[in-house]
VOZADREN-238625 format. One line per 3 residues: number of its first residue (from 0); their letters; for each residue x, y, z of N, C-alpha, C. Coordinates in nm, 3 decimals, always signed. Example, Ala and Ser with C-alpha at 12.3 -4.5 7.8 and 13.67 -1.06 7.14 Angstrom:
<sites>
0	AS	+1.319,-0.569,+0.780,+1.230,-0.450,+0.780,+1.320,-0.330,+0.780  +1.285,-0.225,+0.708,+1.367,-0.106,+0.714,+1.290,+0.003,+0.787
</sites>
This chain:
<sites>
0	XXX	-5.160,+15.202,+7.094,-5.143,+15.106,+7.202,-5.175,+15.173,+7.334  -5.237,+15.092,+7.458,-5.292,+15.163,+7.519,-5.155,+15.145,+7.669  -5.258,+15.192,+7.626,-5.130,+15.156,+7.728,-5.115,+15.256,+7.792
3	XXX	-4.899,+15.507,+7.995,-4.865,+15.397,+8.123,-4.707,+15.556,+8.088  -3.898,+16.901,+8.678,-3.903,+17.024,+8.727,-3.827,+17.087,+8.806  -3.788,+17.075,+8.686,-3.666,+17.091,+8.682,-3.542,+17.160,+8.670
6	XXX	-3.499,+17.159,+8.671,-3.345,+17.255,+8.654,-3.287,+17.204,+8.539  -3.278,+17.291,+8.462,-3.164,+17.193,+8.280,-3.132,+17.331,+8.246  -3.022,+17.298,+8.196,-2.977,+17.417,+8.140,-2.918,+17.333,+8.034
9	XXX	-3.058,+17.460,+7.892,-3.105,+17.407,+7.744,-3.000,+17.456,+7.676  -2.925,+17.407,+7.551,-2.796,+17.467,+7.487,-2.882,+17.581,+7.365  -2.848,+17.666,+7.344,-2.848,+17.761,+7.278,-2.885,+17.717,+7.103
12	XXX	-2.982,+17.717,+7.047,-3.043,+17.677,+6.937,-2.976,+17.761,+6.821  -2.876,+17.782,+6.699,-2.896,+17.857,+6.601,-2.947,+17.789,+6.495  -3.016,+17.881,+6.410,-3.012,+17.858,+6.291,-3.000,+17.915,+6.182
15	XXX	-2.924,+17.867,+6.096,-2.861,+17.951,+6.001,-2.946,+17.948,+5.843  -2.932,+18.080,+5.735,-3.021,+18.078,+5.666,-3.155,+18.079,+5.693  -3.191,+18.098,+5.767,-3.323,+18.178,+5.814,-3.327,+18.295,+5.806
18	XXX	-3.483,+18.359,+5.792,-3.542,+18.507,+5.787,-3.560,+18.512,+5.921  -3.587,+18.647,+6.001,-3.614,+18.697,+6.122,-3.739,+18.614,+6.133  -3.783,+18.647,+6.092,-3.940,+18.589,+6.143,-3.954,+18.471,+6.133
21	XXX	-3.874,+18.365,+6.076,-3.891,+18.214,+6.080,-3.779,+18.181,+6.162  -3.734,+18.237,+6.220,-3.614,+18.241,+6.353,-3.636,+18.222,+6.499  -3.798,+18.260,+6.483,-3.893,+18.264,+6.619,-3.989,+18.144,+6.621
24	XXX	-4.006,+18.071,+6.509,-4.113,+18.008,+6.492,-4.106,+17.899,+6.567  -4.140,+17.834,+6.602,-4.308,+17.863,+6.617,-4.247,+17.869,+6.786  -4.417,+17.950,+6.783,-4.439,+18.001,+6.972,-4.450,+17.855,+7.027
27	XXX	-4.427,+17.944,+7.156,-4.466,+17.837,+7.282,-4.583,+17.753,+7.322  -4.669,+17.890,+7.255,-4.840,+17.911,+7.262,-4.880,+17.725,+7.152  -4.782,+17.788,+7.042,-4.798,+17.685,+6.942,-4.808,+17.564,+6.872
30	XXX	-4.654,+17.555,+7.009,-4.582,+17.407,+7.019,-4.713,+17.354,+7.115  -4.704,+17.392,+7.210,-4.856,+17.338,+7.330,-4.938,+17.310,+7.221  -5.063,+17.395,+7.175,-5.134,+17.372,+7.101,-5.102,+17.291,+7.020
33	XXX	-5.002,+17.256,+6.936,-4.996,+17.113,+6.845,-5.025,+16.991,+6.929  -4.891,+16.968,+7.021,-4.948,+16.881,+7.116,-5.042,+16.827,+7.167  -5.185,+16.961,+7.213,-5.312,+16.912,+7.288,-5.350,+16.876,+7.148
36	XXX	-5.353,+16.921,+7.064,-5.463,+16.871,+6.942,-5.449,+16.755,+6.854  -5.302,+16.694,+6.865,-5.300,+16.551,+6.815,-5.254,+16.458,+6.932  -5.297,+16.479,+7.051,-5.348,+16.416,+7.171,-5.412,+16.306,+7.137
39	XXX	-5.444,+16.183,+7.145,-5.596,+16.103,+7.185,-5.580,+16.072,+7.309  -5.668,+16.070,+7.351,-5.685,+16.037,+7.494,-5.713,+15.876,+7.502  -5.602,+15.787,+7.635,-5.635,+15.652,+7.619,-5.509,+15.568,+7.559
42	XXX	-5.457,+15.663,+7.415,-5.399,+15.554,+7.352,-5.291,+15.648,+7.325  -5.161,+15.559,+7.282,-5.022,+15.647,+7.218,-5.017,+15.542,+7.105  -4.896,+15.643,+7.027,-4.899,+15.541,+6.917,-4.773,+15.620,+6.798
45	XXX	-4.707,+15.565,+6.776,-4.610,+15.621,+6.692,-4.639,+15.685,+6.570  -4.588,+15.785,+6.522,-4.644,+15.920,+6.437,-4.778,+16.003,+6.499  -4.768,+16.005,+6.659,-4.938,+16.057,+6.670,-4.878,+16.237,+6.661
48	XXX	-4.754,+16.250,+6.649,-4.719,+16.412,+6.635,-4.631,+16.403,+6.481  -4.630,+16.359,+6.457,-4.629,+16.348,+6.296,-4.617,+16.498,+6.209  -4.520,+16.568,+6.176,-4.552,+16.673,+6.056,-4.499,+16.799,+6.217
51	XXX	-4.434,+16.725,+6.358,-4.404,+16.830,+6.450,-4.223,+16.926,+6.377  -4.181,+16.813,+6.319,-4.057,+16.861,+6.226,-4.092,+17.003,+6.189  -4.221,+16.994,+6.107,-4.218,+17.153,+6.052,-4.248,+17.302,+6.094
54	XXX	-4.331,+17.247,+6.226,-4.307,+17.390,+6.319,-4.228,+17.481,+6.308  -4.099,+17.468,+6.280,-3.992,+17.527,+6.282,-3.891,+17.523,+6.403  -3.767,+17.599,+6.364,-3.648,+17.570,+6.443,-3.693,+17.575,+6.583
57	XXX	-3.748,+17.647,+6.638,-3.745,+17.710,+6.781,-3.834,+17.603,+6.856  -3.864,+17.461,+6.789,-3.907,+17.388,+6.831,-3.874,+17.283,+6.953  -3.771,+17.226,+6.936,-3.715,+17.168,+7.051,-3.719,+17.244,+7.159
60	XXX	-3.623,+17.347,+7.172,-3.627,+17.497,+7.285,-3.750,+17.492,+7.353  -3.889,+17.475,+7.286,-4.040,+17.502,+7.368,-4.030,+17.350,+7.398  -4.004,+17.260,+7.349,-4.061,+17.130,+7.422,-3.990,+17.143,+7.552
63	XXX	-3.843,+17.126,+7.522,-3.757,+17.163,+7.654,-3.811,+17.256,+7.790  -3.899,+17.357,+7.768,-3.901,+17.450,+7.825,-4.065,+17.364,+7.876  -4.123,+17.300,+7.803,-4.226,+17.236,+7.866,-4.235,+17.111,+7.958
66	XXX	-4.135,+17.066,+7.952,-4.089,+16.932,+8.003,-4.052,+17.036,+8.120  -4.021,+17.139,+8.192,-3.933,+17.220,+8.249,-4.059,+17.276,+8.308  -4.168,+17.258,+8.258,-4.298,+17.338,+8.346,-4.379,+17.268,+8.482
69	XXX	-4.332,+17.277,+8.572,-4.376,+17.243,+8.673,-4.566,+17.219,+8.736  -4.581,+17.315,+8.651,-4.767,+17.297,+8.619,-4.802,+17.199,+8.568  -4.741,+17.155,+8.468,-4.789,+17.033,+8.404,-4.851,+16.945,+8.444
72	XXX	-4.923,+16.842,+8.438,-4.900,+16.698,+8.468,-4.831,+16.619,+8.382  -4.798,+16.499,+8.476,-4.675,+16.369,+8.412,-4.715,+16.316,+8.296  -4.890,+16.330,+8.299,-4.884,+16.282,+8.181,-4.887,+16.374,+8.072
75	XXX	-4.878,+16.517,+8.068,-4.827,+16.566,+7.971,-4.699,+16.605,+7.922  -4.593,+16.606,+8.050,-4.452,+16.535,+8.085,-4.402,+16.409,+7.964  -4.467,+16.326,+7.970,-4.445,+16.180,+7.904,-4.487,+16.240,+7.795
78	XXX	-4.633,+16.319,+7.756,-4.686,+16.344,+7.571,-4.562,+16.415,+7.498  -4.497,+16.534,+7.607,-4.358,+16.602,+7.562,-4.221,+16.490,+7.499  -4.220,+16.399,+7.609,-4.100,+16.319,+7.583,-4.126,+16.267,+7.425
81	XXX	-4.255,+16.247,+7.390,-4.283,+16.135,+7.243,-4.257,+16.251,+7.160  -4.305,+16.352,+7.202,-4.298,+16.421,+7.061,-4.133,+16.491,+7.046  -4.023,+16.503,+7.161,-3.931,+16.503,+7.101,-3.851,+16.352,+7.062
84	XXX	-3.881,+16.245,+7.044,-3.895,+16.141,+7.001,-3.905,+16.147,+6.915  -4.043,+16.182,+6.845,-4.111,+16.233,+6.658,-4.023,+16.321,+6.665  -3.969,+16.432,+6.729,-3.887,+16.519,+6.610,-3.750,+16.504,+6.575
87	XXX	-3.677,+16.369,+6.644,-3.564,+16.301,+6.576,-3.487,+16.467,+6.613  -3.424,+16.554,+6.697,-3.327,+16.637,+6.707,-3.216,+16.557,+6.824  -3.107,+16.580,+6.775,-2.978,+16.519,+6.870,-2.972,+16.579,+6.929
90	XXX	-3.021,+16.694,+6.941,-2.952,+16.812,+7.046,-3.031,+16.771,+7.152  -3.129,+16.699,+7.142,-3.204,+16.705,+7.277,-3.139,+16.583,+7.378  -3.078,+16.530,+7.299,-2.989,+16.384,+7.415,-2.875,+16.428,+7.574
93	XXX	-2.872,+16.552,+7.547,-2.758,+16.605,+7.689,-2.843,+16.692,+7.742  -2.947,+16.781,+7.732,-3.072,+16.788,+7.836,-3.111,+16.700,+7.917  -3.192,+16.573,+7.824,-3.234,+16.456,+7.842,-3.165,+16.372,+7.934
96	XXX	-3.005,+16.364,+7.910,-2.962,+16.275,+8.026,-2.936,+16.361,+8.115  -2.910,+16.469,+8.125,-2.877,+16.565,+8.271,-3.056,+16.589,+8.340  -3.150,+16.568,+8.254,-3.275,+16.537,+8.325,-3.290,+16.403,+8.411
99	XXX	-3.280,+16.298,+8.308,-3.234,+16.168,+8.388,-3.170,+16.180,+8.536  -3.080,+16.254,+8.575,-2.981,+16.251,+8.623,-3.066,+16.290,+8.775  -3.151,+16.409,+8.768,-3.240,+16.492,+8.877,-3.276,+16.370,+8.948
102	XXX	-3.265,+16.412,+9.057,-3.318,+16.361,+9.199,-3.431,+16.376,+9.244  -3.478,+16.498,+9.186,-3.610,+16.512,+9.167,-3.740,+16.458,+9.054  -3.682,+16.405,+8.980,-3.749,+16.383,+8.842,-3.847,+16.244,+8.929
105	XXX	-3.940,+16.242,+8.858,-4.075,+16.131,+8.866,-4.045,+16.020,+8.827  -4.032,+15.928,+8.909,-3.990,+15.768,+8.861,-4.081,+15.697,+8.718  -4.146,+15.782,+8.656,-4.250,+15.722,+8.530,-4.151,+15.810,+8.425
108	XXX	-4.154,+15.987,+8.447,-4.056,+16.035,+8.387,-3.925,+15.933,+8.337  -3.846,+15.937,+8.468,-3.744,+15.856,+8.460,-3.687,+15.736,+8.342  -3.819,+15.663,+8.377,-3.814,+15.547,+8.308,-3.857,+15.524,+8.133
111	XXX	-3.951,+15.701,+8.150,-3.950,+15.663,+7.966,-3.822,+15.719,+7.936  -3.752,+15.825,+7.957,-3.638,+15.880,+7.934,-3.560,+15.811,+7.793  -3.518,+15.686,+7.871,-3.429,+15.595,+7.769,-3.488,+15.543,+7.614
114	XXX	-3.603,+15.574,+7.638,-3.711,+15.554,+7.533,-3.658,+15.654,+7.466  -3.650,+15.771,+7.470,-3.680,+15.945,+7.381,-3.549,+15.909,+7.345  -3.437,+15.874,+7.431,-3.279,+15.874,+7.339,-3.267,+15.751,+7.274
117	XXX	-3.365,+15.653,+7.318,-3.354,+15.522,+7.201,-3.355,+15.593,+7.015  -3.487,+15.669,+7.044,-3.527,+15.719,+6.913,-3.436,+15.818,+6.869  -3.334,+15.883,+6.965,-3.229,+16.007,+6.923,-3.115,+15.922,+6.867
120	XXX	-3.110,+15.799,+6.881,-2.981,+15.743,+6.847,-2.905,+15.683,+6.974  -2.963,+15.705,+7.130,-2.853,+15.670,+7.220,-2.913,+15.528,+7.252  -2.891,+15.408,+7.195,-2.972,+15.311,+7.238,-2.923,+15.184,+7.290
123	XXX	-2.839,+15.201,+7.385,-2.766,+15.140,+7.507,-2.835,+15.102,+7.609  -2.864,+15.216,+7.631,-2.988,+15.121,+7.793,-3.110,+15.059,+7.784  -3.166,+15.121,+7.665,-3.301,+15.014,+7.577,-3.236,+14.860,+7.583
126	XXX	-3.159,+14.857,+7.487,-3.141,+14.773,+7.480,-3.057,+14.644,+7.552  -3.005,+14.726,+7.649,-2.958,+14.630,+7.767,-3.061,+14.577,+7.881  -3.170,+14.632,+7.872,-3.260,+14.617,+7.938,-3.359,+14.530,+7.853
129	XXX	-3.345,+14.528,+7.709,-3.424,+14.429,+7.672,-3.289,+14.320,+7.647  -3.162,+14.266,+7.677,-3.116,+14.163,+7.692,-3.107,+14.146,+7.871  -3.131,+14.194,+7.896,-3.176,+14.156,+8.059,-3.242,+14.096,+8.110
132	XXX	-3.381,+14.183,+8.011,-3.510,+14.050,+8.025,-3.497,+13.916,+7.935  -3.406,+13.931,+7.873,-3.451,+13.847,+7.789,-3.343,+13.683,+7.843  -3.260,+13.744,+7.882,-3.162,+13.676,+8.021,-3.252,+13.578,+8.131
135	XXX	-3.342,+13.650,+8.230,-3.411,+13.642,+8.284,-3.538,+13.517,+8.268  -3.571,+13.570,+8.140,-3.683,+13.482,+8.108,-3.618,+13.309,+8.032  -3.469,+13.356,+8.002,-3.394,+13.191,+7.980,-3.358,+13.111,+8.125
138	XXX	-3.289,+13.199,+8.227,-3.237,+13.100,+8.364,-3.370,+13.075,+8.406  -3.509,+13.194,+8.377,-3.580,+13.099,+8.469,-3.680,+13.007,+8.428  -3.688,+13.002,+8.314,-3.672,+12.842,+8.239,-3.634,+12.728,+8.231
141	XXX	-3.487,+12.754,+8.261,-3.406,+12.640,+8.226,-3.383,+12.546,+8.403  -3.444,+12.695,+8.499,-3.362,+12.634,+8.646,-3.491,+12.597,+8.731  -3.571,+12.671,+8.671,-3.746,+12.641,+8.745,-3.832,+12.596,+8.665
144	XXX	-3.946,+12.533,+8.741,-4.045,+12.481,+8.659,-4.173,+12.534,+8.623  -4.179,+12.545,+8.472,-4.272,+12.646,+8.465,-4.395,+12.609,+8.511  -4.410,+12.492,+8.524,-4.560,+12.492,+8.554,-4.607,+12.523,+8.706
147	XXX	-4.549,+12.564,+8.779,-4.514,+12.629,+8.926,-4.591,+12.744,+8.910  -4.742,+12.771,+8.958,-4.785,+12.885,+8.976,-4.702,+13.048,+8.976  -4.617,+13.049,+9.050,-4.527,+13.117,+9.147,-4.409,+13.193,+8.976
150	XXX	-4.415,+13.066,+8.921,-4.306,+13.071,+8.817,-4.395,+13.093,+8.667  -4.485,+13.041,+8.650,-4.562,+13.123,+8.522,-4.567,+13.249,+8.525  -4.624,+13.331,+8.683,-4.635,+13.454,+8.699,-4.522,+13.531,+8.676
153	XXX	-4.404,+13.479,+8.699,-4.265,+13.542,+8.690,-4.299,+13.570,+8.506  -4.269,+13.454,+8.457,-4.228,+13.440,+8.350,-4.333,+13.543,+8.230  -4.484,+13.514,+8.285,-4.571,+13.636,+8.229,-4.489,+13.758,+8.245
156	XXX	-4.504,+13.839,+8.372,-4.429,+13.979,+8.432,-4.317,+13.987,+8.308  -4.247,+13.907,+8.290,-4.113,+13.919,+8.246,-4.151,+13.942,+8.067  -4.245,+13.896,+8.030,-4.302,+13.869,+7.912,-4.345,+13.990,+7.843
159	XXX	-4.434,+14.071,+7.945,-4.521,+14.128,+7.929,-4.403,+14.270,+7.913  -4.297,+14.276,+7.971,-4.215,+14.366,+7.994,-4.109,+14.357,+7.864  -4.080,+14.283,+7.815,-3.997,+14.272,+7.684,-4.111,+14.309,+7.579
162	XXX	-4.251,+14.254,+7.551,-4.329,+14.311,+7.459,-4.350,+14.462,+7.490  -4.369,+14.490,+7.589,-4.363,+14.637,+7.631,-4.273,+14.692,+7.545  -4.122,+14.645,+7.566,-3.983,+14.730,+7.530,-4.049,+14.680,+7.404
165	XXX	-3.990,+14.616,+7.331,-4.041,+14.532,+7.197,-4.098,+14.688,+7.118  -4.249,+14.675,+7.159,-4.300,+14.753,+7.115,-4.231,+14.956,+7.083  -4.203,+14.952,+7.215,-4.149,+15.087,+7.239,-4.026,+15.130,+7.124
168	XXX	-3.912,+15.002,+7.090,-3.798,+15.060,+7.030,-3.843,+14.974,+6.868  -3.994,+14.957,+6.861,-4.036,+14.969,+6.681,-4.008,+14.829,+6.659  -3.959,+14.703,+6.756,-3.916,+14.592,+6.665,-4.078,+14.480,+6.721
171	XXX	-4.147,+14.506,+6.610,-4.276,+14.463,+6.626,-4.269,+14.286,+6.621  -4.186,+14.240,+6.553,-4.170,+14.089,+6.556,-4.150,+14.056,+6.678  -4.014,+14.105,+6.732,-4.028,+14.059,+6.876,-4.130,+14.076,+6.985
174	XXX	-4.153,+14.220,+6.945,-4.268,+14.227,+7.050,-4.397,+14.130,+7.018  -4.415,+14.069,+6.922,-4.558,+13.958,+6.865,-4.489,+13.847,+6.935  -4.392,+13.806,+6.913,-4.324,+13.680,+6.968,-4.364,+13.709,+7.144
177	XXX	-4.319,+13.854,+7.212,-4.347,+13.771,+7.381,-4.517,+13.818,+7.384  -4.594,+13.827,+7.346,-4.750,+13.881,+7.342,-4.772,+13.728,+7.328  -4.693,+13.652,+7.231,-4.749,+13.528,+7.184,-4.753,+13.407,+7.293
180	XXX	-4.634,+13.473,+7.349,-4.570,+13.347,+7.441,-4.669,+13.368,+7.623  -4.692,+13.517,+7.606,-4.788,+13.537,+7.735,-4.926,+13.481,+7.688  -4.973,+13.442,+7.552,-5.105,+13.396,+7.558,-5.089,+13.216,+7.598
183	XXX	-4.953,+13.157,+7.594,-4.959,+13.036,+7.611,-4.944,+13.011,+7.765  -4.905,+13.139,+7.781,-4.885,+13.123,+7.969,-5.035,+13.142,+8.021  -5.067,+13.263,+8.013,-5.195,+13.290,+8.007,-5.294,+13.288,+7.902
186	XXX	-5.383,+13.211,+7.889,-5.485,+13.205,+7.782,-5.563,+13.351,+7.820  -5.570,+13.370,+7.891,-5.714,+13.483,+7.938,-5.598,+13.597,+7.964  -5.497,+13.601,+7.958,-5.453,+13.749,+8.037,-5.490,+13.862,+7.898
189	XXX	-5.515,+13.966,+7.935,-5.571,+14.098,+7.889,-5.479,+14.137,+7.795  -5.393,+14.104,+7.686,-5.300,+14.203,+7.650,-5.359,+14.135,+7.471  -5.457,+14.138,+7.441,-5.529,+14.104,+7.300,-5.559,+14.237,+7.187
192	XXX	-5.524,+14.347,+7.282,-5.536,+14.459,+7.191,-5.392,+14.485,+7.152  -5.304,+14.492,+7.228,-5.193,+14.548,+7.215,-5.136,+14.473,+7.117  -5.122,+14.358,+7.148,-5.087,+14.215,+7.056,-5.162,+14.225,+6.956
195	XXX	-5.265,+14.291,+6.879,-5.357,+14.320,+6.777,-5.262,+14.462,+6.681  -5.193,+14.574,+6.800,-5.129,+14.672,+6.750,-5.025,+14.623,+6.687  -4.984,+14.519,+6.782,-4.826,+14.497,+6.729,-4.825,+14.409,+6.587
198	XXX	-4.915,+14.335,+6.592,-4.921,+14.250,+6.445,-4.936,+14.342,+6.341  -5.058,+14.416,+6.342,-5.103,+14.519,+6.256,-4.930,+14.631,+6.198  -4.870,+14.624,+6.312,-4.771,+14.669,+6.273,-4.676,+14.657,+6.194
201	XXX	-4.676,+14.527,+6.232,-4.540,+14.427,+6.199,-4.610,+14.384,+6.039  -4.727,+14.421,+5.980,-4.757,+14.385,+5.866,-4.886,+14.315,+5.837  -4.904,+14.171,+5.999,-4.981,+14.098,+5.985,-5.099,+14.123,+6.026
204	XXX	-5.141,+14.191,+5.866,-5.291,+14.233,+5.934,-5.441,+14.158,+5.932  -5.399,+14.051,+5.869,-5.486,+13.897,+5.901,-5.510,+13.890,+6.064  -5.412,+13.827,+6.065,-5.359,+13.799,+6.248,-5.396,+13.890,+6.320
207	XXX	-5.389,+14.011,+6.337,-5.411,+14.132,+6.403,-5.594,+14.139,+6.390  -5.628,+14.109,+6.287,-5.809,+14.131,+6.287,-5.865,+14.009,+6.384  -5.769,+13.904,+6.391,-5.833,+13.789,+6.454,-5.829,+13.800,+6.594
210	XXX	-5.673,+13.859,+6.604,-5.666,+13.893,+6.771,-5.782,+14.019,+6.820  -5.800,+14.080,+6.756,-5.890,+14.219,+6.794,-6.020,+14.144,+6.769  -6.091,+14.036,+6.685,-6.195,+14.027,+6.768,-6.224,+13.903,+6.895
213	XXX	-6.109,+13.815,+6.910,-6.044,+13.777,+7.029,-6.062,+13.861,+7.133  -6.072,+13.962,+7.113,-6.031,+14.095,+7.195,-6.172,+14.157,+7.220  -6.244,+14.130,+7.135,-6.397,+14.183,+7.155,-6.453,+14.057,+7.213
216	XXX	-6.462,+13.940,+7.151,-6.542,+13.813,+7.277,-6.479,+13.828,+7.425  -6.355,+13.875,+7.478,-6.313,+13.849,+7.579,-6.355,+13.991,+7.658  -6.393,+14.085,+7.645,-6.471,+14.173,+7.632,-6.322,+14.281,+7.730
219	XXX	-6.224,+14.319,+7.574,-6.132,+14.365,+7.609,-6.142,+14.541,+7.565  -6.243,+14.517,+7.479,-6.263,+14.686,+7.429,-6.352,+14.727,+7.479  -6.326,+14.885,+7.545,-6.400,+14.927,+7.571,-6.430,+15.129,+7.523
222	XXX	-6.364,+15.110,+7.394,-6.410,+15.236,+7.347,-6.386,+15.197,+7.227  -6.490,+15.223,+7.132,-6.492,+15.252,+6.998,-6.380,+15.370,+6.935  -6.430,+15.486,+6.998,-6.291,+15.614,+6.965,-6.171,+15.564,+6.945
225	XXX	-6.140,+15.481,+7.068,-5.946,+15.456,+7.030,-5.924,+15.373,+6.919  -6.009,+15.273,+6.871,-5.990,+15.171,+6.770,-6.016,+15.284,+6.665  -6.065,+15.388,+6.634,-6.085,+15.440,+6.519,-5.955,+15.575,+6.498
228	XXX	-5.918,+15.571,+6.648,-5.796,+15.716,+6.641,-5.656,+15.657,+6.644  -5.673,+15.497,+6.671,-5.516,+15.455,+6.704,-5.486,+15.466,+6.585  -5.303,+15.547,+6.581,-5.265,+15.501,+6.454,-5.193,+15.368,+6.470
231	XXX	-5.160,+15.287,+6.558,-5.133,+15.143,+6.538,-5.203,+15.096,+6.475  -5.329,+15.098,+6.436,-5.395,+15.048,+6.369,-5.467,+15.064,+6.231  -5.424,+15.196,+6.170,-5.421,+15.237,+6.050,-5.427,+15.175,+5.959
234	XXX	-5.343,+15.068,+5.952,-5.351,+14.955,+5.813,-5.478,+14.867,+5.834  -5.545,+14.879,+5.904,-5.639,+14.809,+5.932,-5.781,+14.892,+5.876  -5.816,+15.040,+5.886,-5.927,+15.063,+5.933,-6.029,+15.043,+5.753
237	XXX	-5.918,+15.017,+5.664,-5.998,+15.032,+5.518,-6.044,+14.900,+5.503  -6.083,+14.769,+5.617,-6.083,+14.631,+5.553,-6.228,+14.648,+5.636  -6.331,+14.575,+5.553,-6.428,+14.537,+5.549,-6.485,+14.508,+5.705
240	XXX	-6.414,+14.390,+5.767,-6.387,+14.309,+5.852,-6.380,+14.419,+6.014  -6.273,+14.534,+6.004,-6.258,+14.586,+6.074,-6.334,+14.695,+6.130  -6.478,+14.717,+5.982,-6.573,+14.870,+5.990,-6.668,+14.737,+6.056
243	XXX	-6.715,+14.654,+6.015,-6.775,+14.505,+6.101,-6.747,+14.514,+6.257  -6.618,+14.502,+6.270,-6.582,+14.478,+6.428,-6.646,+14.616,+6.491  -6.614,+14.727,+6.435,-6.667,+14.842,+6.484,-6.783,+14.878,+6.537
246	XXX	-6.876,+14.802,+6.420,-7.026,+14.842,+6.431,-7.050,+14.754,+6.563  -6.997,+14.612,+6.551,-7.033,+14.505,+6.636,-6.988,+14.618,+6.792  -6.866,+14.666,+6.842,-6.816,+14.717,+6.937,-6.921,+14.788,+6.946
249	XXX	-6.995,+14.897,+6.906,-7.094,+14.975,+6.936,-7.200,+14.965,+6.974  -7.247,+14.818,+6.897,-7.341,+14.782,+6.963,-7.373,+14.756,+7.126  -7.244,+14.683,+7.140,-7.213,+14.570,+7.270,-7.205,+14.726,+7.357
252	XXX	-7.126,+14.817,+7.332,-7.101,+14.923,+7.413,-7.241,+14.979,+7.444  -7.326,+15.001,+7.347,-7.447,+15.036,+7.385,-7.565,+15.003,+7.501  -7.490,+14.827,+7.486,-7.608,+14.717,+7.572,-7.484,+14.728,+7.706
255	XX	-7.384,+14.816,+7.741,-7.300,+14.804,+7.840,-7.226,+14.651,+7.882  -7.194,+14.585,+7.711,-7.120,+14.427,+7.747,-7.019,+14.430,+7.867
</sites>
């Protein structure tokens, strides 16, 4: 899906039943390097660090310590946050909120935050924030009229922001449901790929081939690479239909559609 420096003091890692030398594992050098190399550029997508579990223990410790690197950029800031996300460790949830906490931290930082402890188990503010919106998008329904320029736009914004969350904490039905409800607000608004991820996700991979080439007449793709590297879209890439859409994308990319 395509889609968007600190001060912590890290708690002390043991592990027990280990050899010396698998006590260290893996480097710093290492953890980075996994990271840049199951990178795609463009797109995120759940399992894109997949198999980061087996690095070994000393793993969390280097993400921590990278999230903590001031060189960085945010957006490799945010690639850190997913992959301690993929590696499911609890220990990382009282870093994480005493990071939250910085005055200094990057308002994009900030805001995936609640995301990384959704996936640790702390999933309170996810989800109060998706009954917030979801609050939101009933009073202003029930008290305004949607057909009010002023008030579709609300109600899109608001839409577009629960499929967002939707997507983020894995519950792909809901997130198809507000993707669905922004195409009745907006026929033309841009979100035909994502809404292509989320079906594909959620199972419906009929639906998902129809929206993605929805998504190619409206001339919403514009790289071949990500449709072939997303893993949102994995259940898709062995169907007939979808090596079709491909070739067709390449073409059009060629003639600069």
């Amino acid at each position: 899906m395509k889609i968007f420096f600190l001060c912590l003091l890290f708690p002390f890692f043991v592990s027990y039943g280990q050899t010396p030398d698998s006590e260290n594992k893996p480097t710093l050098k290492e953890v980075k390097s996994f990271l840049e190399k199951n990178q795609v550029e463009g797109v995120v997508f759940d399992g894109m660090f997949a198999g980061i579990e087996k690095l070994g223990p000393k793993t969390l410790e280097h993400l921590l310590t990278l999230l903590q690197d001031s060189e960085e950029s945010l957006e490799f800031h945010l690639m850190v946050l997913r992959a301690i996300a993929e590696l499911g460790n609890p220990s990382a949830i009282e870093p994480l909120k005493n990071l939250q906490e910085d005055v200094f931290i990057e308002e994009s930082l900030k805001e995936e935050i609640p995301f990384t402890l959704y996936h640790l188990g702390e999933t309170q503010l996810v989800e109060k924030a998706v009954e917030n919106v979801q609050n939101q998008i009933q009073e202003t329904q029930k008290k305004q009229d949607p057909n009010q320029p002023e008030v579709k736009k609300r109600l899109l914004d608001l839409n577009v922001a629960l499929g967002n969350l939707a997507y983020r904490m894995q519950k792909y039905e809901l997130g198809c449901s507000a993707y669905a409800e922004i195409q009745r607000i907006y026929p033309n608004a841009p979100i035909l790929y994502n809404y292509a991820c989320c079906l594909a996700l959620d199972g419906k991979a009929d639906k998902a081939m129809e929206k993605l080439w929805e998504a190619l007449a409206n001339k919403e793709l514009h790289s071949a690479d990500s449709l072939e590297k997303d893993g949102d879209l994995r259940s898709l890439r062995s169907r007939a239909d979808f090596q079709d859409l491909l070739k067709k994308l390449k073409s059009k990319l060629k003639e600069n559609y």
